[in-house]
C-alpha positions in Angstrom: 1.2 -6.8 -17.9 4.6 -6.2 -18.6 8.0 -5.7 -16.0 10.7 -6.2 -18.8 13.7 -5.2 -17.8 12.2 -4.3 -14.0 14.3 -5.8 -10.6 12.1 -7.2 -7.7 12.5 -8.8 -4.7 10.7 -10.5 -3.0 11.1 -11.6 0.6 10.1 -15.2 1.6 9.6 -16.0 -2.1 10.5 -19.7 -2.3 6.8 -20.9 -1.1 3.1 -20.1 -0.5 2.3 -16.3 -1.3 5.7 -15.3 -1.8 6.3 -18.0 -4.5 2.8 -17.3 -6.3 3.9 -13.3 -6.6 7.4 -14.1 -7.7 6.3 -16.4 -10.5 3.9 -13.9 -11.6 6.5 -11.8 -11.8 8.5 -13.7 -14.1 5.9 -14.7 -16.5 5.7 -10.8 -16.4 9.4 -10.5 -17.9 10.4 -9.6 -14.9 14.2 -10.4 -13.1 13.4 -11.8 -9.6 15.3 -11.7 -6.4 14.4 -14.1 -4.0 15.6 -14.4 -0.2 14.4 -17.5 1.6 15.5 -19.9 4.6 14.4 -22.4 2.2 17.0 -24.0 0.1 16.9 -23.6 -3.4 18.3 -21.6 -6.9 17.8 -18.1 -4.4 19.8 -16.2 -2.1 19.3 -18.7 1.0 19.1 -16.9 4.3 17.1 -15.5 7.2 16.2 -12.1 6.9 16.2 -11.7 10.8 19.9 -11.3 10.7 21.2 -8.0 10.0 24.4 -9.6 8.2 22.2 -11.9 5.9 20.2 -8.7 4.5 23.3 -7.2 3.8 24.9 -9.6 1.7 21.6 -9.9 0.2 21.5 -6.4 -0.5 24.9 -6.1 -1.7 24.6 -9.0 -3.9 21.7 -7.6 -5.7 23.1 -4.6 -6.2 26.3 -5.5 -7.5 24.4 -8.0 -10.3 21.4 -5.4 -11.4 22.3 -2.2 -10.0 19.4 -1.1 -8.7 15.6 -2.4 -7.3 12.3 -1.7 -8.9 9.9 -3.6 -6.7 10.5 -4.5 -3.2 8.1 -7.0 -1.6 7.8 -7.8 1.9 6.1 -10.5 1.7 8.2 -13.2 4.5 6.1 -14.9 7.1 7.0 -14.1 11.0 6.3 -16.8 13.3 3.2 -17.3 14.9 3.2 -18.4 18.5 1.2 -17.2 21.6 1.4 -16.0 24.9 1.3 -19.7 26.4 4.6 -21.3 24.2 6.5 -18.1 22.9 9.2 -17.4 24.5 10.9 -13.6 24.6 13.4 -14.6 21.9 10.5 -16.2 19.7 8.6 -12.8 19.8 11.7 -10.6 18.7 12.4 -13.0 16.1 8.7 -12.5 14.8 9.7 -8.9 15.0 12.9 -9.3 13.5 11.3 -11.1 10.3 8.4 -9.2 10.3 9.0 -5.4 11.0 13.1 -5.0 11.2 14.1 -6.5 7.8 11.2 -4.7 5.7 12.2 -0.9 7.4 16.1 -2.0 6.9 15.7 -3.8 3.4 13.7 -0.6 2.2 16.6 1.3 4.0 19.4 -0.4 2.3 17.6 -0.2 -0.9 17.0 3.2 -0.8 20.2 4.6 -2.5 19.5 1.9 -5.4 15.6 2.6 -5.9 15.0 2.9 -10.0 13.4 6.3 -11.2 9.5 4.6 -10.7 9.6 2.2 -7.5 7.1 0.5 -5.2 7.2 -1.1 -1.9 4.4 -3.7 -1.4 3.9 -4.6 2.4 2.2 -7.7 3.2 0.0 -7.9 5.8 -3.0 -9.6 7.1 -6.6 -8.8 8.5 -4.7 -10.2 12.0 -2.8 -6.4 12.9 -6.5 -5.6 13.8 -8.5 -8.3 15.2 -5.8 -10.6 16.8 -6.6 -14.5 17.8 -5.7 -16.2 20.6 -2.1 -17.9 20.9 -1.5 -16.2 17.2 0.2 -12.8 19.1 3.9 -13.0 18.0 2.4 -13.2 14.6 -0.6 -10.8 15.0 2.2 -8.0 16.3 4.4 -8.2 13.3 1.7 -7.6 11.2 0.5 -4.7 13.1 3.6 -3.2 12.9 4.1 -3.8 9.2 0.5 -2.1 8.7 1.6 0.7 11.0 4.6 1.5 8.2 1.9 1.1 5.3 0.5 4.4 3.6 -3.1 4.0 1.8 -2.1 4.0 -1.5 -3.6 7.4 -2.9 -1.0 9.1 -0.3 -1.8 9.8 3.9 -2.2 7.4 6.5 -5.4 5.3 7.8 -6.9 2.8 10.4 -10.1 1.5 10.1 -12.5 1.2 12.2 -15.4 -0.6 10.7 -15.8 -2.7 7.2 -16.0 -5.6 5.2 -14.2 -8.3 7.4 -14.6 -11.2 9.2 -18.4 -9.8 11.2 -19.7 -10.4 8.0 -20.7 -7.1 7.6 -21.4 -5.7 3.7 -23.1 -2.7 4.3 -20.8 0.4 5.2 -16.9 1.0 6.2 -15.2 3.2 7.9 -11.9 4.5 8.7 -9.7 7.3 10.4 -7.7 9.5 7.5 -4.8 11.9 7.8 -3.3 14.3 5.8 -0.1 15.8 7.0 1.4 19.1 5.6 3.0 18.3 2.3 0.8 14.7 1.8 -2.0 14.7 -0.9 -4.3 12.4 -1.4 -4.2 11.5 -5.4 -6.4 11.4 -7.8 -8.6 8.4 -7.3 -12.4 7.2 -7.7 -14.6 4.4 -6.4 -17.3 2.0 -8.7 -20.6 1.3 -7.2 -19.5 2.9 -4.0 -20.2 6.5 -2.6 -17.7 8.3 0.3 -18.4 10.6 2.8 -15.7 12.5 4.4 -15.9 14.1 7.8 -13.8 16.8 9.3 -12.4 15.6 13.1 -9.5 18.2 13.8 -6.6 19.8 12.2 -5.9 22.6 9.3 -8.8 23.0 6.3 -8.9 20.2 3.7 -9.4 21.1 0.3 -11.1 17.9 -2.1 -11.2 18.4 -5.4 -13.8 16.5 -7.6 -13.7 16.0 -11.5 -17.4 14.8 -12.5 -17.3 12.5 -15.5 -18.4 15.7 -17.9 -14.9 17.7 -16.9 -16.9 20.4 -14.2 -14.8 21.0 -11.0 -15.7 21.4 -7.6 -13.5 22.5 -4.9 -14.7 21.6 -1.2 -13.4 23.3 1.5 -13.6 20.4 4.8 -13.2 22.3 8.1 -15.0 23.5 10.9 -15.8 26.6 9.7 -16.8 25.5 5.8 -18.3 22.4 5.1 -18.0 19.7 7.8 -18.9 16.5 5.6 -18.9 16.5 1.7 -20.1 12.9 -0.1 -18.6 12.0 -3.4 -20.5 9.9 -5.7 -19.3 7.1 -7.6 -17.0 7.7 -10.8 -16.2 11.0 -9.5 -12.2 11.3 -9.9 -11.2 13.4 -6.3 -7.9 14.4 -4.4 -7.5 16.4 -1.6 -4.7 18.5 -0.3 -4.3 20.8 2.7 -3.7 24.3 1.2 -1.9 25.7 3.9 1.1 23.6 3.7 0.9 23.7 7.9 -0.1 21.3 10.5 -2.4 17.9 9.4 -5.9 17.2 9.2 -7.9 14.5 10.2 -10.6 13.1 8.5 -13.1 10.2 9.0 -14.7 8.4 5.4 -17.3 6.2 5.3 -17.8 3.9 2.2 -21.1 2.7 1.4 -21.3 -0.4 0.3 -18.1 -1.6 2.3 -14.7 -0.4 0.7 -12.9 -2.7 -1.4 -10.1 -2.2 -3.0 -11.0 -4.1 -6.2 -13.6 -0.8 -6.7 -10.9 1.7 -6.0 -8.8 3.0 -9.2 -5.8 5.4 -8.9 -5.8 8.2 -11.3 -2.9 8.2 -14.1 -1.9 11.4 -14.9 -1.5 10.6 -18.8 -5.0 9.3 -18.4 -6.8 12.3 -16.8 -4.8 15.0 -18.7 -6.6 13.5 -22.0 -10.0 13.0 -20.6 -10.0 16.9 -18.3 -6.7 18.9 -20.0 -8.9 22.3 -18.5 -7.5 21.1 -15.7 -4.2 20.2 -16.5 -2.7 21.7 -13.4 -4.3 20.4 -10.5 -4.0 17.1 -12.2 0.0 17.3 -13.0 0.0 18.5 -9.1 -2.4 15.8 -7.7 -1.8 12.5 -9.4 1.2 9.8 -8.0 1.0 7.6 -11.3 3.0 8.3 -14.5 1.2 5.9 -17.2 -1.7 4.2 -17.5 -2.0 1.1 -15.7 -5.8 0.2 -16.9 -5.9 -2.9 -13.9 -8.3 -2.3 -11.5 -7.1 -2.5 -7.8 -3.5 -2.4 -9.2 -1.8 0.4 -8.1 1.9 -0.1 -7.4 3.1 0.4 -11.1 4.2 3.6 -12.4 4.8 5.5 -8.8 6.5 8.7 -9.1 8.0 8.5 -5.5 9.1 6.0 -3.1 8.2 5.9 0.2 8.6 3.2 3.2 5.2 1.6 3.3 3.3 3.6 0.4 1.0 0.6 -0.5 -2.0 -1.1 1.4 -1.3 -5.2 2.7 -1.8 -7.7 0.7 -5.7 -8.5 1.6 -6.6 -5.2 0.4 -4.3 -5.2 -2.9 -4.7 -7.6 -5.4 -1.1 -7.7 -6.4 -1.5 -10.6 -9.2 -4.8 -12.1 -10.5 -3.8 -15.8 -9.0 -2.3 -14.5 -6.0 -5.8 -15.9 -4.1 -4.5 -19.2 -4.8 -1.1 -19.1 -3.0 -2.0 -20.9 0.7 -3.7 -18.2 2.9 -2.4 -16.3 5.8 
């Protein structure tokens, strides 16, 4: 894959995770921007304080001009109840949900034409362990500023995690007024969505021989509509008013590594009949052929538009970096 000529940052990036993804980026052509409290050949300082981000920020900006990829990758601390103190926790916070918002706030005005903003989170922001809770609340807060990466906003509720189970995942989905949720499809998984509340949902879904169907989700239409595997969908709320909420379930368990966002250049060859609802309904430019990779190529940035870490794999050797 190649990031010639692309700016990242990476937050955190002198050791463990962040060090694996920064490398990965520069064997990827890419120019790296590292912030750390570790010393080294980076911008050395702690990202809790306000001043040290904006140096950082001005620094970067005033040697590339602008950002490509911004990830959020630094480690709060993790210390419980028992031994943390009040300062301890708002440092955690600090680190953990203050710099990414103001980083990606800084940024903003200096975003390239196609960015991404990769959170990094951790199976902890739902299923918290004990004396972990400074740790455990900065992740739940960076998850809470995450979008699912086909557009909307999710929790889930039940999946493939640490129970063990395999079988079948679930999760909470909404659409607000002017949110899709882009062209996508799942291998060797089917989805059933499930009207809770809100305005109609329209999902549209491309079989693999070009015929469309249009489902109307709402309580007066259909209340639950399955999609099989390989089956490109996207929905929308027509109205442009209100949200709607949603619950899917995935069967097997959802994983990301089965989950492909549609490219627009991609699906206009393969369905141009439906040229567009696909120009209308798809967030990536170009192709990007990598499965489970879906932060290159995004027409928009957005606070938070990509899933954490453990459900993205950002960079084939990013499992070897120490775990969180």
């Amino acid at each position: 894959m190649d990031f010639k000529d692309k700016i990242a940052v990476v937050t955190g990036g002198a050791q463990g995770i962040g060090r694996c993804i920064a490398e990965e980026f520069r064997k990827a052509k890419a120019t790296v921007c590292v912030i750390d409290k570790q010393p080294g050949d980076h911008f050395v300082g702690d990202i809790a304080d306000k001043n040290v981000l904006e140096l950082f920020v001005k620094e970067v900006i005033a040697r590339h001009g602008r950002v490509d990829y911004l990830v959020n990758n630094a480690l709060p601390l993790m210390k419980g109840i028992s031994d943390c103190s009040y300062e301890e926790f708002q440092y955690a916070m600090n680190v953990g949900v203050t710099a990414p918002f103001y980083l990606a706030k800084l940024f903003a005005p200096h975003f390239g034409k196609e960015v991404a903003i990769v959170n990094i989170s951790s199976s902890r922001d739902r299923m918290s362990q004990p004396q972990t809770e400074s740790y455990t609340a900065a992740k739940g807060g960076i998850a809470a500023l995450t979008q699912h990466p086909e557009g909307g906003y999710y929790r889930q509720v039940f999946g493939n995690d640490a129970t063990g189970n395999k079988a079948i995942s679930s999760i909470y989905y909404l659409l607000t007024a002017n949110d899709i949720s882009a062209f996508h499809r799942l291998h060797d998984m089917v989805e059933i969505w499930y009207f809770h509340a809100g305005e109609p949902l329209n999902i549209y879904v491309i079989d693999p021989d070009g015929s469309l169907t249009v489902h109307k989700l709402s309580n007066g239409n259909e209340m639950q509509v399955v999609i099989e595997s390989e089956q490109w969908f996207a929905a929308e709320i027509p109205s442009k008013q209100g949200f709607c909420l949603v619950g899917c379930a995935v069967g097997p368990a959802f994983s990301f590594e089965k989950f492909e966002l549609a490219c627009k250049d991609d699906l206009l060859k393969l369905y141009p009949q439906h040229s567009e609802l696909i120009v209308r309904m798809c967030i990536l430019e170009t192709s990007c052929r990598h499965r489970g990779f879906v932060h290159r190529q995004v027409r928009h940035h957005r606070l938070g538009r990509f899933a954490p870490h453990w459900q993205v794999p950002l960079f084939q050797r990013l499992h070897q970096a120490s775990p969180r």
